[in-house]
C-alpha positions as a printed Julia matrix, in Angstrom:
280×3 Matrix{Float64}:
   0.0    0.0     0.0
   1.4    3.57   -1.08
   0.3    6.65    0.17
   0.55   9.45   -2.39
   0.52  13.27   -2.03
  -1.51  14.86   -4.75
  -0.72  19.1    -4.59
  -3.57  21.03   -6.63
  -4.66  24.28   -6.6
  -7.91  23.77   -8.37
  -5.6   24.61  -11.78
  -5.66  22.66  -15.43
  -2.04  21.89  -14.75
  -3.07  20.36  -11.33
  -6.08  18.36  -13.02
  -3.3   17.19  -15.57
  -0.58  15.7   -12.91
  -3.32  14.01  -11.03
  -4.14  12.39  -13.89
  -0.82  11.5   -14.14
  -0.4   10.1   -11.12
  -2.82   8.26  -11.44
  -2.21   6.62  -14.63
   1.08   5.75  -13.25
  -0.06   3.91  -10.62
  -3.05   2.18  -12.17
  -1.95  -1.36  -10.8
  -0.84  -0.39   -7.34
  -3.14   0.12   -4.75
  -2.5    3.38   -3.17
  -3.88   5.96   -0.41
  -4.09   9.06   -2.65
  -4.22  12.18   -0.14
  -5.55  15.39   -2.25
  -3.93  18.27   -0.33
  -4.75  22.46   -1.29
  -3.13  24.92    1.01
  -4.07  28.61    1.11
  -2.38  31.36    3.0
  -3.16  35.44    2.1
   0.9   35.85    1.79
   0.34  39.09    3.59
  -1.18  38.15    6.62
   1.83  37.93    8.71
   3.31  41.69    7.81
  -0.06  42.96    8.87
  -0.81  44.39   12.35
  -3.56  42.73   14.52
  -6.37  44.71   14.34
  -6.22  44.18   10.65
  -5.43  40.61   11.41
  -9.04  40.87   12.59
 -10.41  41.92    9.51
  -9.02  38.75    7.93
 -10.89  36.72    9.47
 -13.5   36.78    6.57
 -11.2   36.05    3.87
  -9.73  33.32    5.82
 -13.09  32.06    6.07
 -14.19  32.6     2.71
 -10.38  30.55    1.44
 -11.38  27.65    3.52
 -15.02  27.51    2.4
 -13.51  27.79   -1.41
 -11.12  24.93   -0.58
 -13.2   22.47    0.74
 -15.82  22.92   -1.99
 -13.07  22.82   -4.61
 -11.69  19.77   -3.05
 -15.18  18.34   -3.03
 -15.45  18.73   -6.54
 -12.54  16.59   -6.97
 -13.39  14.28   -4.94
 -17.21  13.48   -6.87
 -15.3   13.62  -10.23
 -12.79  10.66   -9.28
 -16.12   9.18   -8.02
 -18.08   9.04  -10.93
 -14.93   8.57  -13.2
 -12.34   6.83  -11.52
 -13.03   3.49  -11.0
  -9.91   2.08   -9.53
 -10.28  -0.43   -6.7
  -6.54  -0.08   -6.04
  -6.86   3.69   -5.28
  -8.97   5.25   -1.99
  -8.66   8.67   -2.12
  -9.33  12.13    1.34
  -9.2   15.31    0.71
  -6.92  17.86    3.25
  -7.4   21.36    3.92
  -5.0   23.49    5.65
  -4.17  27.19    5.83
  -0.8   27.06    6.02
   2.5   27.8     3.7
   3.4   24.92    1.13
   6.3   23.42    2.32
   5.19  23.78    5.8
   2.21  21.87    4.84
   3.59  19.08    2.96
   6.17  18.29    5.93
   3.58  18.12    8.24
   1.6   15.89    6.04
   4.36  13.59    4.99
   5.05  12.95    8.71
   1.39  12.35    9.54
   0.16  10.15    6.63
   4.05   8.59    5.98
   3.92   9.91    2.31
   6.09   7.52   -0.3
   5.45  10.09   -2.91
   4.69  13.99   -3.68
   3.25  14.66   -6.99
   2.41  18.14   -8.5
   2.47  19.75  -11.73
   4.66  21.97  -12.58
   4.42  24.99  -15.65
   7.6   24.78  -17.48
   9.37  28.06  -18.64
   7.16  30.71  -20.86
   9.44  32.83  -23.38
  12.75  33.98  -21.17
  10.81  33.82  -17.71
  10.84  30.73  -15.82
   7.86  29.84  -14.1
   8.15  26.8   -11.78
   4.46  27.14  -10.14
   5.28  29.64   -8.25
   8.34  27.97   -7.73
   6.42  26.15   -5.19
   8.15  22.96   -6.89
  11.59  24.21   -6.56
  11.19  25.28   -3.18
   9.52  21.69   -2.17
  12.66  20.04   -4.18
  15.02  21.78   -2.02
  13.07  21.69    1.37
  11.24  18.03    1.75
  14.54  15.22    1.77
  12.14  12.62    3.23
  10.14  11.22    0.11
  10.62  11.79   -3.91
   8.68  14.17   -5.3
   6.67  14.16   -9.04
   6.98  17.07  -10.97
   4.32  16.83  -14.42
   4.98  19.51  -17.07
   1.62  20.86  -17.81
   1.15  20.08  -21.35
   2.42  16.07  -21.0
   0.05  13.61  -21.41
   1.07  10.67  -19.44
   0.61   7.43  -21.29
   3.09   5.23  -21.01
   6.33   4.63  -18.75
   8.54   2.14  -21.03
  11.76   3.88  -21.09
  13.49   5.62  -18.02
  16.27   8.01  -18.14
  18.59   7.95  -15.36
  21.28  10.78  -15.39
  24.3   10.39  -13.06
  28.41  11.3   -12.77
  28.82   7.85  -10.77
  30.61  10.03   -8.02
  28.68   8.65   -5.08
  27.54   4.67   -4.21
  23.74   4.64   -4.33
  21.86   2.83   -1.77
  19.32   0.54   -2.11
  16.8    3.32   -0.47
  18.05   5.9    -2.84
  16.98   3.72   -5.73
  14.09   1.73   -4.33
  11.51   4.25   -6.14
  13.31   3.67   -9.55
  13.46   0.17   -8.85
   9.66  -0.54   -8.17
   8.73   1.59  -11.28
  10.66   0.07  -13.85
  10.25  -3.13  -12.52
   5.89  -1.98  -12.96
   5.89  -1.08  -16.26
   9.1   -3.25  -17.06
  11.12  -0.37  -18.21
  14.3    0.34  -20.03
  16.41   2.5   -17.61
  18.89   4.88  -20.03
  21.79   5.76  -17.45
  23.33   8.95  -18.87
  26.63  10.26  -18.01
  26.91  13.89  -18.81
  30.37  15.55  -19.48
  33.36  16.23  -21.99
  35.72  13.57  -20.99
  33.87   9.97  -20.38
  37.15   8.32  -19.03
  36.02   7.16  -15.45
  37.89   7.38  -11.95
  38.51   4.04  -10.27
  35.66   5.21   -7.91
  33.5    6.2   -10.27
  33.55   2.71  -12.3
  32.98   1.15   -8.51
  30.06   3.12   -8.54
  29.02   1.86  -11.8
  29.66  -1.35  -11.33
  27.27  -1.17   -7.81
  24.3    0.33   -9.95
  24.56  -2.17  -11.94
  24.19  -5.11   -9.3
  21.4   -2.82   -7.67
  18.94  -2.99  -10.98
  20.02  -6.28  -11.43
  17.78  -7.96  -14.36
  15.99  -4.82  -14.77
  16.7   -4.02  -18.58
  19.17  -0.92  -18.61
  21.93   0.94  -20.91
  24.81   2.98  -20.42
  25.28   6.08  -22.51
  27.98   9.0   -22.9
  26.37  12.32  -23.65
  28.49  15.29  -24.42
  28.16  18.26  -22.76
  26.7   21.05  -24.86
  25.57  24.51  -23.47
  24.43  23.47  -19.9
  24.52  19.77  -18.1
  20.33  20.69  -18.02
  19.69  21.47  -21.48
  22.11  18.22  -22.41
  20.03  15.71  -20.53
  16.72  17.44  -21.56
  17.8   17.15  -25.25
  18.84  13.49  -24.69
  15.44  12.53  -22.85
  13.72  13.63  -26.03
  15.59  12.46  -28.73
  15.82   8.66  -26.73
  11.95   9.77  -26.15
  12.05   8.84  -22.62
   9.2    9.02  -20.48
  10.19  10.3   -17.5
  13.63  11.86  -16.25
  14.8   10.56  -12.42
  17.78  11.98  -10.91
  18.91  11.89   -7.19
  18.99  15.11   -5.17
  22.38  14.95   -3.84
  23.71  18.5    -2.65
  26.32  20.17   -4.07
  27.3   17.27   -7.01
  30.13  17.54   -8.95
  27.91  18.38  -11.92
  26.63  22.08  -10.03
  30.12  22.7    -9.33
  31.49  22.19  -12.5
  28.61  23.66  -14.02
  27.81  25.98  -11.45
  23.81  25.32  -12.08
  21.55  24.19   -9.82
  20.63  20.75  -12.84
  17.29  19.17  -10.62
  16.27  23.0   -10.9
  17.2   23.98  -14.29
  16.13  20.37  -15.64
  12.57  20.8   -14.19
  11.9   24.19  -15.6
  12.89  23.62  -19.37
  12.08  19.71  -19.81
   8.96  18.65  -21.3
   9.04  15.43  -19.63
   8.5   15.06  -15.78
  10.88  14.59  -13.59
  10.65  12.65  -10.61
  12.98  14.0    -7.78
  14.75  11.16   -5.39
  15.71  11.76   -2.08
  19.41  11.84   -1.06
């Protein structure tokens, strides 16, 4: 049994990674906990007497929230006919992140999913950059970012970027694992750089992801950096046509220092594919 996060705020992009997430996770039966925060941003630089005079619109942002969530909640009714999948619908006037690490604590969450709304012209819009924030802030479960405009259908090839600079642990990769082995995947392990000749640790490393996929199909592959270590991986996940992109959220990798770009970031606001975050 998985219990699953689903973030919306009542948008098309939010309808769209639920979706998702629920395709995804047709055959497994999961808790799906269908979470909307709200929180007037100014409340807390406000003095208390017109604290006071909040009290209405706090009111009138939970009433909107529960009947929103409610709305959800008879749609998956009448239209999602999963017995796998229960779903309960949370409330709670508080910040994001704040909200989610409560919640992962209190329901032990295996998974957040949310969409996210990709880069328009030269700004970058990352939901607010509520997703980068969560990416950076919640270490205790992996997190499901959906582009807005992907339709999820199908989860047959998995791209796995990596510098081999670090072992990985059978908890790191347990989430990879399970999915590929789901849909029985092809996992693309991408090495991103100019020079592809390996350190001794490096092809230990290696040789340990390989024993921890075991006979899950997979395939090694050199990509050349051009431009950014982002913009490479992005442009190799589409041209191999991969389905999703998974990368582990280490801190401070030899790829941002080299690079000196944050990649989970950068990757999640230009790729058209989602990317599904793994904690450290």
């Amino acid at each position: 049994m998985k219990n699953i996060l689903l973030l919306t705020d009542f948008s098309n992009n939010a309808w769209n990674a639920i979706f998702a997430g629920l395709k995804m996770h047709e055959h497994v039966t999961c808790n799906f906990y269908l979470l909307n925060t709200y929180e007037p941003s100014f409340a807390n630089i406000l003095g208390d007497k017109s604290k006071e005079r909040l009290g209405v619109i706090y009111e009138s942002l939970a009433k909107n929230s529960s009947i929103e969530l409610d709305k959800i909640m008879h749609y998956l009714e009448v239209n999602h006919s999963n017995k796998n999948h229960t779903f309960e619908k949370l409330s709670i006037s508080d910040d994001i992140v704040s909200a989610v690490k409560e919640i992962c604590n209190e329901k032990d969450i295996d998974l957040i999913i949310m969409g996210t709304k990709g880069a328009t012209g030269a700004k970058e819009i990352f939901m607010g950059s509520n997703t980068v924030e969560l990416i950076k802030k919640i270490n205790c479960c992996p997190i499901f970012a959906v582009p807005s405009k992907h339709d999820f259908k199908d989860l047959s090839t998995i791209l796995f970027p990596t510098e081999f600079t670090r072992p990985y642990t059978k908890y790191e990769l347990k989430p990879l694992i399970e999915l590929a082995t789901i849909w029985d995947s092809e996992i693309l392990i991408c090495y991103v750089a100019q020079e592809f000749t390996l350190l001794e640790e490096q092809l230990t490393n290696k040789w340990v992801l390989t024993k921890r996929l075991g006979k899950i199909a997979h395939s090694f592959h050199n990509v050349e950096l051009k431009a950014t270590v982002a913009d490479s991986i992005s442009n190799f996940a589409e041209e191999r046509m991969a389905d999703i992109i998974v990368m582990i959220n280490y801190k401070h990798t030899f790829i941002e220092k080299l690079t000196r770009e944050a990649v989970v970031k950068k990757v999640g606001f230009h790729s058209k594919i989602p990317l599904l975050v793994l904690p450290q």
